[in-house]
C-alpha positions as CSV (number, residue, x, y, z in Angstrom):
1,X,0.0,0.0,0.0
2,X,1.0,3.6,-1.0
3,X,0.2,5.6,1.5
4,X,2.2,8.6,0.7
5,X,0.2,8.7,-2.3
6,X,-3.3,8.2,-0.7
7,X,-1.9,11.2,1.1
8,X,-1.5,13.5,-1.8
9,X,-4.8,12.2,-3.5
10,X,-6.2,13.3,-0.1
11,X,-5.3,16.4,-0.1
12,X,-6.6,16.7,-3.7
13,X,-9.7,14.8,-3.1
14,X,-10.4,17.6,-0.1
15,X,-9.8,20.2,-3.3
16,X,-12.2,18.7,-5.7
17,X,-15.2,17.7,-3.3
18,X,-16.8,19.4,-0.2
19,X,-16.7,16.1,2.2
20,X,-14.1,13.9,2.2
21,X,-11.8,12.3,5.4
22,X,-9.5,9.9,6.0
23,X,-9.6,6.7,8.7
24,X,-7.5,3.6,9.2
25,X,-10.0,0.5,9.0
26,X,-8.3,-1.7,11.4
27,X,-7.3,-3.9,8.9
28,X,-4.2,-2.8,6.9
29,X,-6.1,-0.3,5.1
30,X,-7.3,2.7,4.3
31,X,-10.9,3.6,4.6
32,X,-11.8,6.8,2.8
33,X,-15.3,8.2,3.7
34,X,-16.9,11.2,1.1
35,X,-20.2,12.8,1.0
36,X,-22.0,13.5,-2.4
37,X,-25.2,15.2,-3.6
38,X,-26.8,14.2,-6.5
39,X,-28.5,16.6,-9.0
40,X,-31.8,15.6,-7.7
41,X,-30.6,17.1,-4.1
42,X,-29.9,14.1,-2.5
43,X,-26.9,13.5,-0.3
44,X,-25.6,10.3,-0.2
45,X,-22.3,9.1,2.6
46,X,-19.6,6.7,1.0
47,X,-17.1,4.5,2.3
48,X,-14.3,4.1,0.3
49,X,-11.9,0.9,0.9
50,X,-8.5,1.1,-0.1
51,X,-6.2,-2.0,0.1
52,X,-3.9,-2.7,-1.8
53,X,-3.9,0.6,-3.2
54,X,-3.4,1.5,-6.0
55,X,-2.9,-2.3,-7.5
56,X,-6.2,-3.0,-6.7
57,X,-9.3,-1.2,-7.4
58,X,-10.9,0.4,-4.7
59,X,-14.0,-1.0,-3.1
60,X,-16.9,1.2,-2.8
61,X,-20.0,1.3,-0.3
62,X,-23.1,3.5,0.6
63,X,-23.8,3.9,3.9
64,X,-26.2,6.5,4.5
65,X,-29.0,6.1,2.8
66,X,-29.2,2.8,2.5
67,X,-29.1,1.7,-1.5
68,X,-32.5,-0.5,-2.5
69,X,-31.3,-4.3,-2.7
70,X,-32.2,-4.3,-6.0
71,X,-30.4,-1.1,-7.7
72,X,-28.4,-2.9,-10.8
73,X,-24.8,-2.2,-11.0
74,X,-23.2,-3.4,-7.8
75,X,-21.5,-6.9,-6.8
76,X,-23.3,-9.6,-4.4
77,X,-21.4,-7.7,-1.3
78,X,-23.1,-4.6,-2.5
79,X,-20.0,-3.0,-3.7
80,X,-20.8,-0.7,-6.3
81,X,-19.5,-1.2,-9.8
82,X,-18.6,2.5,-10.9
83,X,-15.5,0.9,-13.4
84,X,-15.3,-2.6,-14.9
85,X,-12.3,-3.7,-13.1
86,X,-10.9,-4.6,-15.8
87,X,-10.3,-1.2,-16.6
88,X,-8.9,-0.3,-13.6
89,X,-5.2,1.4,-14.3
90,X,-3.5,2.5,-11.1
91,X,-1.1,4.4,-13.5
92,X,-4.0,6.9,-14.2
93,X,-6.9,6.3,-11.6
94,X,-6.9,7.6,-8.7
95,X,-9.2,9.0,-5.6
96,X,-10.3,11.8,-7.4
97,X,-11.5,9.4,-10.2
98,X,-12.9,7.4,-8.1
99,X,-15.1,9.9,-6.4
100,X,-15.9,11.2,-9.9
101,X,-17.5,8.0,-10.9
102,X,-19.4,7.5,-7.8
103,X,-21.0,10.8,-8.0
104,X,-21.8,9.9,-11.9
105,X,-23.2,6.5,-10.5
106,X,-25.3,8.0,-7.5
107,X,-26.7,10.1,-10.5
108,X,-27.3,7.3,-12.3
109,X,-28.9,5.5,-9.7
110,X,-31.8,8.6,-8.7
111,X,-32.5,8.0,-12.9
112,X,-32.8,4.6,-12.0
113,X,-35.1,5.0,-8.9
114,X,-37.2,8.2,-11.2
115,X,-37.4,6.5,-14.1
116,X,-36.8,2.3,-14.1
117,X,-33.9,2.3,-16.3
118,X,-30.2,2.6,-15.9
119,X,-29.0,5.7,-18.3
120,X,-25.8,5.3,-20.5
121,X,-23.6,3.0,-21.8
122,X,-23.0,0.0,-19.6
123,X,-20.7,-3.6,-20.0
124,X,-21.6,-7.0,-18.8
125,X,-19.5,-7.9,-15.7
């Protein structure tokens, strides 16, 4: 784990988005927490798990709200899938990426919750 460069992607992170902190999670890791609002006004708490980091891709939660059970685009642990981890290139993702995509995915998902259907492009996983 890199944590010199969780450090300065931090400190970016803290640039780019109004909520963001940083915690230990008593297990090696990193946990990274953030808070979002969607267009539709809805603010939505994240935790963000890095281990690993940056080889592998970051695991992403909500906590607060709770997500419904049956919101497409997340693994059986209810990790969200806002990359196909295929994709994932630790050379040029990082935490600002990352909270990017989860924003674009929380938007997604009020489309979802509106309207029944998923907007964009999407890839089988």
């Amino acid at each position: 784990m890199d944590i010199q460069r969780i450090n300065r992607e931090v400190v970016r992170a803290l640039a780019a988005f109004a909520f963001v902190e940083v915690h230990p999670n008593g297990q090696g890791g990193v946990l990274v927490k953030a808070a979002l609002q969607t267009s539709a006004q809805r603010t939505y708490v994240v935790s963000i798990t890095l281990t690993n980091y940056p080889h592998q891709m970051p695991h992403v939660y909500v906590t607060t709200p709770a997500i419904d059970s049956s919101a497409p685009h997340r693994y059986r642990d209810g990790n969200l899938c806002y990359l196909h981890p295929t994709m994932w290139n630790p050379g040029v993702h990082d935490l600002v990426f990352v909270i990017a995509r989860i924003a674009k995915w929380l938007n997604k998902y009020e489309v979802w919750r509106e309207q029944g259907r998923w907007p964009g492009a999407q890839l089988a996983h």
